[in-house]
C-alpha positions in Angstrom: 0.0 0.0 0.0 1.0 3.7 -0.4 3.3 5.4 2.4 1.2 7.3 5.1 2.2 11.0 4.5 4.4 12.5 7.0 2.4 14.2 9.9 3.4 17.3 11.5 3.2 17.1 15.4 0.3 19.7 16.3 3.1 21.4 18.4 5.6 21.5 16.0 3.5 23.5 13.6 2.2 25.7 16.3 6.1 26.2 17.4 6.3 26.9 12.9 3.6 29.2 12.7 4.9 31.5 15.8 8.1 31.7 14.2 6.6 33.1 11.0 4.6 35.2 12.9 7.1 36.9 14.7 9.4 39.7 14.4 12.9 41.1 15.4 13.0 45.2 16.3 16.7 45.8 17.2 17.9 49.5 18.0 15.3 49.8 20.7 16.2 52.4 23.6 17.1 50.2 26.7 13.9 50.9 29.3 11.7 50.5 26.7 8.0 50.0 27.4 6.6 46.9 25.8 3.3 48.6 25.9 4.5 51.4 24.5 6.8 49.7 21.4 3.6 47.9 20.5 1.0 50.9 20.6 3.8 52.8 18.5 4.4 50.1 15.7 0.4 49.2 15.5 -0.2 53.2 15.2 2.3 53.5 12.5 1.1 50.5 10.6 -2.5 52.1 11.1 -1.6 55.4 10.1 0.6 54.5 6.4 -3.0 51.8 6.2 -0.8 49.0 6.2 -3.3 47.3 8.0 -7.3 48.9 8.4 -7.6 51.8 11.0 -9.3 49.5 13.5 -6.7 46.2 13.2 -4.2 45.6 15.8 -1.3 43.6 13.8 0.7 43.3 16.9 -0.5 40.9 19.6 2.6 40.3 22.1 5.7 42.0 22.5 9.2 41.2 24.9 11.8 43.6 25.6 15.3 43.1 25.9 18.1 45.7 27.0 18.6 46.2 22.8 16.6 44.3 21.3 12.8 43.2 21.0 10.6 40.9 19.4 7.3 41.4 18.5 4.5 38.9 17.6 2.0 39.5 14.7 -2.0 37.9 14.5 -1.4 36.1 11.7 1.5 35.3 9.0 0.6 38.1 6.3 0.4 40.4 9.4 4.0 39.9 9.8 4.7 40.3 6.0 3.6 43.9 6.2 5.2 44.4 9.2 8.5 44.3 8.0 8.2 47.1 6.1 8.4 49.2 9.7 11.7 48.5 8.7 13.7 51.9 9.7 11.2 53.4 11.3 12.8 56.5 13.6 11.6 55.9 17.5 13.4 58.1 20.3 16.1 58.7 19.0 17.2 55.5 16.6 16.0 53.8 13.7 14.6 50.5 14.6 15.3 47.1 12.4 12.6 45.3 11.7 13.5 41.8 10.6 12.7 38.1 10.6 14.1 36.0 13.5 17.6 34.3 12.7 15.2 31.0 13.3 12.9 31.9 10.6 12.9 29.2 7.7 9.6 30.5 5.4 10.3 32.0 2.2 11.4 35.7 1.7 8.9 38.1 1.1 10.0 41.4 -0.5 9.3 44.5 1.6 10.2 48.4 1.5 11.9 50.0 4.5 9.8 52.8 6.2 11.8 55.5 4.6 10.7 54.1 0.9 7.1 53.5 2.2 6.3 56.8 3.6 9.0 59.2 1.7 10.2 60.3 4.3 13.7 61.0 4.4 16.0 59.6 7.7 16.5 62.1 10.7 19.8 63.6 10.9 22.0 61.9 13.3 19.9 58.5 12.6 22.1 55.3 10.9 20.0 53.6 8.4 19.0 50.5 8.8 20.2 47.7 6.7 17.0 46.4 3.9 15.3 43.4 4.1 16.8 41.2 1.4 17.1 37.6 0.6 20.0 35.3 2.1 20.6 35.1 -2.0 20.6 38.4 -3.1 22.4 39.9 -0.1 25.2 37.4 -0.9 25.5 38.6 -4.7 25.2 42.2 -3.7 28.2 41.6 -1.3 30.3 39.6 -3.9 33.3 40.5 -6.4 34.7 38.8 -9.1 38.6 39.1 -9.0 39.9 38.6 -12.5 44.0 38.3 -13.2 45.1 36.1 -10.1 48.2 33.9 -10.3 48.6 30.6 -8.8 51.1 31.6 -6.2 48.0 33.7 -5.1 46.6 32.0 -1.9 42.5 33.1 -0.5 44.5 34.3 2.7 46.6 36.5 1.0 44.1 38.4 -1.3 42.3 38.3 1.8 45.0 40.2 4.0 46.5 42.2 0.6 42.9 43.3 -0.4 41.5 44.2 2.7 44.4 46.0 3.8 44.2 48.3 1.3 40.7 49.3 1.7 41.7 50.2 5.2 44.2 52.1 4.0 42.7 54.8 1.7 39.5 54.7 3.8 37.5 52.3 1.8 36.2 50.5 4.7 33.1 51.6 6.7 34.3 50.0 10.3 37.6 49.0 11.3 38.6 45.7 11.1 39.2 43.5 7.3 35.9 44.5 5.3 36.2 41.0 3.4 34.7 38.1 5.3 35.5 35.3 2.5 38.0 34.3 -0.6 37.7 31.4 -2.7 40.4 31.4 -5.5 39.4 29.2 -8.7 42.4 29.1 -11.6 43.3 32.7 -13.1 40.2 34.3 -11.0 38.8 34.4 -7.2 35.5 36.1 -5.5 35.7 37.8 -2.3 32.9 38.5 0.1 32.6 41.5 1.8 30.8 42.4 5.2 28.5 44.9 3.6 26.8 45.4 0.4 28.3 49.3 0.9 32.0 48.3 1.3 31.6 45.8 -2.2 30.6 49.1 -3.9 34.0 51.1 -2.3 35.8 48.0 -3.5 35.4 47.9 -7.2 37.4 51.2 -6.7 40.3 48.5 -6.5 40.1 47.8 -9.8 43.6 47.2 -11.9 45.4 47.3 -8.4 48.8 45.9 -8.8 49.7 42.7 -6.7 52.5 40.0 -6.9 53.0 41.8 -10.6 49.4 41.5 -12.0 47.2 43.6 -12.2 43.7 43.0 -10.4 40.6 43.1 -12.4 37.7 43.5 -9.4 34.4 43.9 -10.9 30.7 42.6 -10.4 30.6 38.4 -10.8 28.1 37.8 -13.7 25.0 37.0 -12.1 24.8 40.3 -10.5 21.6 42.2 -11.1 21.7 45.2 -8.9 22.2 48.7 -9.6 25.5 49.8 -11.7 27.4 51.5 -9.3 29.6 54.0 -10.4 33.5 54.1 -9.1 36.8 54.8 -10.7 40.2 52.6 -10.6 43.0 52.0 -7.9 45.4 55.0 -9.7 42.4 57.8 -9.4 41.6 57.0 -5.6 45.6 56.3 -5.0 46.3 59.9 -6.6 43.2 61.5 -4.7 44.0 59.6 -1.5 47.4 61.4 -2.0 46.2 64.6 -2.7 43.9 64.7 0.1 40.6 65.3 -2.2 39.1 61.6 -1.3 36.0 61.7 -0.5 34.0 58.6 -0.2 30.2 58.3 -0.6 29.9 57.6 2.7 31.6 60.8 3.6 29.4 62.7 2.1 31.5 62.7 -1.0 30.5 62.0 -4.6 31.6 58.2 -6.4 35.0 58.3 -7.7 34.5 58.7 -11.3 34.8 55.6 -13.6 37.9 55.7 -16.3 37.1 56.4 -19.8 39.3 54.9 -22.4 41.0 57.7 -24.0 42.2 55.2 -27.3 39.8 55.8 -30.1 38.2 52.0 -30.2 35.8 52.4 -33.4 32.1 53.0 -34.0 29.9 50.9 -31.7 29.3 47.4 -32.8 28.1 44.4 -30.6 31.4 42.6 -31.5 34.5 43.6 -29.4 38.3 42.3 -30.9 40.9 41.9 -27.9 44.8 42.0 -29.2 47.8 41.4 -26.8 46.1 38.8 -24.5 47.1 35.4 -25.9 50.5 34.2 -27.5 50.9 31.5 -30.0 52.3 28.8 -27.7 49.2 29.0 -25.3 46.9 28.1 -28.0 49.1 24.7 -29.1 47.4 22.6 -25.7 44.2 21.4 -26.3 44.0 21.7 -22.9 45.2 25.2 -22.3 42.6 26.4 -25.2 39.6 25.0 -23.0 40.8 26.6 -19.8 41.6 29.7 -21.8 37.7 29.6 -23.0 36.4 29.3 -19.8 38.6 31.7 -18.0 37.8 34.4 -20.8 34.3 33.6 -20.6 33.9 34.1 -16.8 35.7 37.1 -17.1 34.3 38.9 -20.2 30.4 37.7 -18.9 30.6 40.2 -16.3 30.3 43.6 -18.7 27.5 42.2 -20.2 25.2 39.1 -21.7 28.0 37.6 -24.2 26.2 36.0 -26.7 29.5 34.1 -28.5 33.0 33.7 -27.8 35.6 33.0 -30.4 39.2 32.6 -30.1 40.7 31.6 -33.5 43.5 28.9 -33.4 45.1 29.5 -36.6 44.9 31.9 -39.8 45.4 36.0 -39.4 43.3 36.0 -36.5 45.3 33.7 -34.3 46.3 35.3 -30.5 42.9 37.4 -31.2 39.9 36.9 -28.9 36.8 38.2 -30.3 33.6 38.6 -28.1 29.8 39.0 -29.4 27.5 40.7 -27.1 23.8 41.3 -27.1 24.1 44.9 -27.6 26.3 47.4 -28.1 26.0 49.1 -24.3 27.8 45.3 -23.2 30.3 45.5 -25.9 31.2 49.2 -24.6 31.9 48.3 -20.8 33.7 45.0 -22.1 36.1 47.7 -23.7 36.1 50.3 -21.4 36.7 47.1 -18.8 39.7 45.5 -20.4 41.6 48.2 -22.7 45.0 48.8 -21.4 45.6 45.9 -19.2 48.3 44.1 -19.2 48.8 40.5 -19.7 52.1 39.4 -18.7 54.0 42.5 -19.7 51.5 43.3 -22.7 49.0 46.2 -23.1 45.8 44.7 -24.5 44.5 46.5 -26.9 39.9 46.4 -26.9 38.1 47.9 -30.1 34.6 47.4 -31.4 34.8 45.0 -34.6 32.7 44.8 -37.9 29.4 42.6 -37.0 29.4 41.4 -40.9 32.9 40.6 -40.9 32.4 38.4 -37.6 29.4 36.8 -39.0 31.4 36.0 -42.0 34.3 34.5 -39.6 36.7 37.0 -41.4 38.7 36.9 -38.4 
């Protein structure tokens, strides 16, 4: 006969449901009045009609010296709840956020300053937003292209992190970069906070070990395009004094424009100078050369075709086909004048017909 289905307990899915019900509020004053937090966060969720004008979201409520959690009538009470998220209450800005035991699935939700439009007190430090275990990770990730093997995770750690500290890159003291994993001719780092992965793309082309470091966005990142420079402008501003960092109050180190002319726009981009003849004689070799270039070159863009030609005029070229001409652009303004073991590459938009053709 079939398999009886797998009963919850009745008490296990009451301990479940409480869980999803319930809320973190960290930042609270110490001494504050359970009564009070929960008349205060109903109110608010009353007044922006989060919930109707005569609902009482919040049933239960324990204080600790910091911290508080909050219980909510029913799951999709909870769900709105979050977006209290940041809400400014004596003095601080209180985070609102699931329980470290909560398992359910995430539910997207603004924080109180994007609900209401208002903007954060002065003096107040926002509060971190509610985003998925997945998409905080990517939003906290680099891609680190142009590593050597002699390159271990604990010394791109140390190397990397150091100079962040050093030019005032990192929000806290202490390394910003929690994680390394090397993999071949490229590594990913993790930093403590989505904030301190945007300063760190301004490490971009720092020299290490004699390479140059390519530090970018990995491929599967969707977020906003921040805008930074490269390690000589905020070395040279550092030096001069004039760095100011966005979280300073300063405006984003400018991103590098290539000053070479590299054609009219096409989707195709030819790279010179980055292979030699020898490296394309291993069969081997080729296939990690492939995969390396294609990890690297997807993060500009969607790259739509790869081709590195083995033999005829177009030998030690690598020629990249993106789906527009926006992709093609950052590839170029990404990889022109690097160097590859002691030579400049060169990056310049190619003829699409020509490619087609496989006039190489």
């Amino acid at each position: 006969g079939a398999a009886a289905p797998l009963m919850v307990s009745p008490a296990v899915a009451a301990a479940q449901d409480k869980v999803n019900r319930e809320l973190f509020v960290g930042n609270t004053p110490p001494g504050t009045s359970e009564t009070l937090l929960m008349a205060f966060l109903n109110g608010a969720m009353r007044r922006t009609k989060i919930c109707a004008a005569d609902a009482t979201p919040i049933i239960q409520c324990r204080t600790n010296q910091k911290f508080a959690f909050v219980e909510c009538a029913s799951i999709q009470e909870a769900n709105l709840a979050l977006n209290l998220n940041g809400i400014p209450f004596m003095g601080s800005s209180l985070r609102v956020s699931r329980p470290s035991k909560y398992a359910g699935p995430h539910v997207a939700s603004k924080t109180w300053q994007e609900l209401t439009g208002q903007a954060l007190p002065a003096g107040l430090t926002p509060v971190p937003e509610n985003t998925s275990p997945a998409e905080d990770k990517v939003n906290r990730e680099l891609f680190i292209g142009n590593t050597t093997p002699e390159m271990t995770e604990g010394m791109l750690t140390d190397f990397l992190g150091k100079a962040m500290e050093q030019v005032g890159l990192s929000n806290q003291p202490g390394n910003p970069i929690t994680a390394c994993r090397v993999s071949g001719k490229f590594a990913f780092i993790e930093l403590r906070s989505k904030e301190e992965a945007a300063n760190a793309l301004n490490l971009n082309n720092i020299p290490y070990l004699g390479a140059q470091l390519r530090v970018g966005r990995p491929s599967k990142y969707t977020g906003v395009q921040t805008s930074h420079g490269n390690w000589e402008d905020i070395l040279a501003k550092y030096m001069s004094g004039e760095l100011k960092l966005p979280s300073q109050g300063g405006a984003p180190a400018a991103a590098a424009t290539p000053a070479e002319d590299v054609g009219s726009p096409t989707r195709v981009v030819e790279l010179k100078n980055m292979l030699t003849k020898e490296e394309l004689t291993s069969d081997q070799d080729y296939e990690e050369i492939m995969e390396d270039t294609k990890e690297e070159c997807s993060q500009f863009g969607s790259l739509k075709n790869l081709v590195i030609p083995r033999d005829g005029p177009g030998a030690t070229k690598i020629f990249l086909e993106y789906l527009s001409t926006d992709d093609a652009a950052k590839a170029i303004q990404g990889l022109a004048g690097r160097t590859f073991d002691g030579r400049k590459v060169e990056a310049v938009f190619y003829d699409e017909t020509k490619f087609a053709n496989k006039e190489y």
